[in-house]
Wavefront OBJ file of the C-alpha trace (Angstrom):
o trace
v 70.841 -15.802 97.936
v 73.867 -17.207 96.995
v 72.012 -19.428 94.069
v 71.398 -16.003 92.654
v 75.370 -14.337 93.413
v 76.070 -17.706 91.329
v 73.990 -17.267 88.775
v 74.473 -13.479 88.252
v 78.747 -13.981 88.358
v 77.832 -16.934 85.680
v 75.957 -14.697 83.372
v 78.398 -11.801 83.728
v 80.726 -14.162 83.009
v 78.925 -15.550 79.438
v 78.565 -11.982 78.583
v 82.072 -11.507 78.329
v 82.761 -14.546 76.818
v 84.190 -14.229 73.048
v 84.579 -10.439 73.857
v 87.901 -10.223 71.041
v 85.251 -11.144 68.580
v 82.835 -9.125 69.891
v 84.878 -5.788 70.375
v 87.423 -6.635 67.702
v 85.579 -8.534 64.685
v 86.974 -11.530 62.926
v 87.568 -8.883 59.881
v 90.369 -6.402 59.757
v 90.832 -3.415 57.102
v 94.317 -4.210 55.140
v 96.085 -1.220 53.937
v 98.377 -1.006 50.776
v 100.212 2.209 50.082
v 102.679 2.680 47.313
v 105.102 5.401 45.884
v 103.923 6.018 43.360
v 100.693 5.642 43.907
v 98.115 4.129 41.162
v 99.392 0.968 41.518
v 96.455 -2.396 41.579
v 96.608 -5.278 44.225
v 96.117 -8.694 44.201
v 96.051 -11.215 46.896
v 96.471 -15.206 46.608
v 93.301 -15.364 48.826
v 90.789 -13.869 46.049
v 90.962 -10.109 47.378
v 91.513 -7.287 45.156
v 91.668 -3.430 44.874
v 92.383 -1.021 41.535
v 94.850 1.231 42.805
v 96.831 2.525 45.681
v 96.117 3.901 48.331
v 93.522 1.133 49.169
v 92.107 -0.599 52.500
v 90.910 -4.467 51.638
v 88.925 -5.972 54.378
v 89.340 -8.977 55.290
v 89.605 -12.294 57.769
v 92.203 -11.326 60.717
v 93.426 -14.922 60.202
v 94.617 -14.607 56.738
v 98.102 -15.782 55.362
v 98.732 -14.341 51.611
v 101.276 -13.345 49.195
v 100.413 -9.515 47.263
v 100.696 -8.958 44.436
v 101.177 -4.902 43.543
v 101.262 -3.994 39.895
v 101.508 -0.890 38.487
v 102.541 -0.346 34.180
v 106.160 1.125 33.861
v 107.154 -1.082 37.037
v 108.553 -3.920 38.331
v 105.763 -6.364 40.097
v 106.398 -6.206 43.710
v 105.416 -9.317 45.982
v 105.279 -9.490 49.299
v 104.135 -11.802 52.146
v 101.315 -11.297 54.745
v 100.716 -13.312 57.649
v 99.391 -13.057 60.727
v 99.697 -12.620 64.881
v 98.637 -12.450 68.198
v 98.028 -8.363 69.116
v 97.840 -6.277 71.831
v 94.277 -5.356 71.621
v 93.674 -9.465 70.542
v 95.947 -10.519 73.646
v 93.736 -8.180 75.997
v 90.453 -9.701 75.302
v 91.647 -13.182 75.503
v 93.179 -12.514 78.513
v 90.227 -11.081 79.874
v 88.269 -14.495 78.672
v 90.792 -16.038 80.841
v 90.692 -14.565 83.629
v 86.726 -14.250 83.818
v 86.345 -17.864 83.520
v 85.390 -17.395 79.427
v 87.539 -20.446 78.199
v 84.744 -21.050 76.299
v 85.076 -17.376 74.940
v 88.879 -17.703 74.864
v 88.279 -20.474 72.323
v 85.540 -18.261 70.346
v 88.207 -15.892 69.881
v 91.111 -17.981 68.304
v 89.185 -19.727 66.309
v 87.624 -16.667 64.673
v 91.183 -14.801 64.793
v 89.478 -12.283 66.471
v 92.805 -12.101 68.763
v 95.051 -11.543 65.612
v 96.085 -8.670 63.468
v 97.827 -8.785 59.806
v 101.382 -7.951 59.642
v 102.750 -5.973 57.694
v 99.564 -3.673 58.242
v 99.928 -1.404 56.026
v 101.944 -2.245 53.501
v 104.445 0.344 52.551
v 106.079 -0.024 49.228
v 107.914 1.738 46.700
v 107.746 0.482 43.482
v 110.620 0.076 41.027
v 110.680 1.734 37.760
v 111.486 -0.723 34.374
v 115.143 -0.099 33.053
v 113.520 -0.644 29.541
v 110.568 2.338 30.821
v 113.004 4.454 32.128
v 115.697 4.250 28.343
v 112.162 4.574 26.906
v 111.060 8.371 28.869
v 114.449 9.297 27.792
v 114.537 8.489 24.606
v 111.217 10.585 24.170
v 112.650 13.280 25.457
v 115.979 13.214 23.552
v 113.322 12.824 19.901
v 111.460 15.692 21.399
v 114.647 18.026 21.529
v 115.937 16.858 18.611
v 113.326 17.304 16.285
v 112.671 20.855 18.220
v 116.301 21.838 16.772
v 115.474 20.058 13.516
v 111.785 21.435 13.127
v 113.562 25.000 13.362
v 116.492 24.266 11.213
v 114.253 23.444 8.365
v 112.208 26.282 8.473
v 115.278 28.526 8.689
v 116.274 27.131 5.261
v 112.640 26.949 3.766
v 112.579 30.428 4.749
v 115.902 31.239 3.275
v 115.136 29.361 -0.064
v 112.248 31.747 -0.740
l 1 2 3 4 5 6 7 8 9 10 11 12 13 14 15 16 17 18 19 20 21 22 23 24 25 26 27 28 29 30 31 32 33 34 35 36 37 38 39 40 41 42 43 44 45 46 47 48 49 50 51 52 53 54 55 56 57 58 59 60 61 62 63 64 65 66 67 68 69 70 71 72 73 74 75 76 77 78 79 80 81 82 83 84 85 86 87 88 89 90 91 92 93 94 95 96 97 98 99 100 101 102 103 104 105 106 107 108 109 110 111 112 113 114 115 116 117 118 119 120 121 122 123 124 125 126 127 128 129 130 131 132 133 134 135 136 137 138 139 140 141 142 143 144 145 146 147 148 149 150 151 152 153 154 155 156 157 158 159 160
């Protein structure tokens, strides 16, 4: 009888072994937002999405630099790394505790305990100096030739 309370706490026991990775995953959705929004991503690690708002998924153990680009706009960069969580902490505690080292080990390894930080990724982009003289300058050419269009037909029309 106790043979079989042994071997029943020891399977219980493998069951919940690498439970982060289990419950958790090894993967993680990033999120990039940006004001304005429209903007693409690019990560030093190969990852990629067209424009913002966007969700990238990828390994919880990840360390990157962004890249956010968007025309008109100054290129943004900024750092991503990665840490223990409360969700992450949880599990591995409860590998711990339940005798999983062997789970306990599953789960760093994998990251499975980690989250990305910042996550998401708020930014607001930057307009160009150069962009910004160039929008006015359209709309100052707009107005003028407005007053100029009607100037000139004034006189065409007073001519005839």
């Amino acid at each position: 009888m106790n043979l079989l309370k042994c071997l029943s706490v020891a399977a219980v026991a493998l069951s919940l072994s690498a439970c982060g990775t289990i419950t958790r995953g090894s993967n993680d959705t990033w999120v990039v937002e940006t004001t304005p929004s429209g903007a693409s991503v690019s990560t030093s690690n190969g990852f990629h999405c067209r424009s913002t708002p966007c969700g990238i998924r990828m390994p919880r153990r990840s360390e990157f630099v962004a890249t956010i680009e968007l025309e008109g706009y100054h290129t943004h960069e900024a750092t991503v790394t990665y840490g223990a969580s409360t969700g992450g902490g949880t599990a591995m505690a409860g590998n711990v505790l339940l005798g999983g080292i062997i789970g306990a080990g599953i789960d760093a390894g994998t990251g499975a305990m980690n989250d990305l930080r910042p996550n998401p990724l708020q930014v607001t982009l930057r307009p160009l100096p150069e962009a910004s003289a160039v929008v006015s300058e359209r709309a100052v050419d707009d107005t003028d030739s407005d007053a100029s269009d009607g100037a000139e037909d004034e006189d065409e029309a007073t001519s005839r």
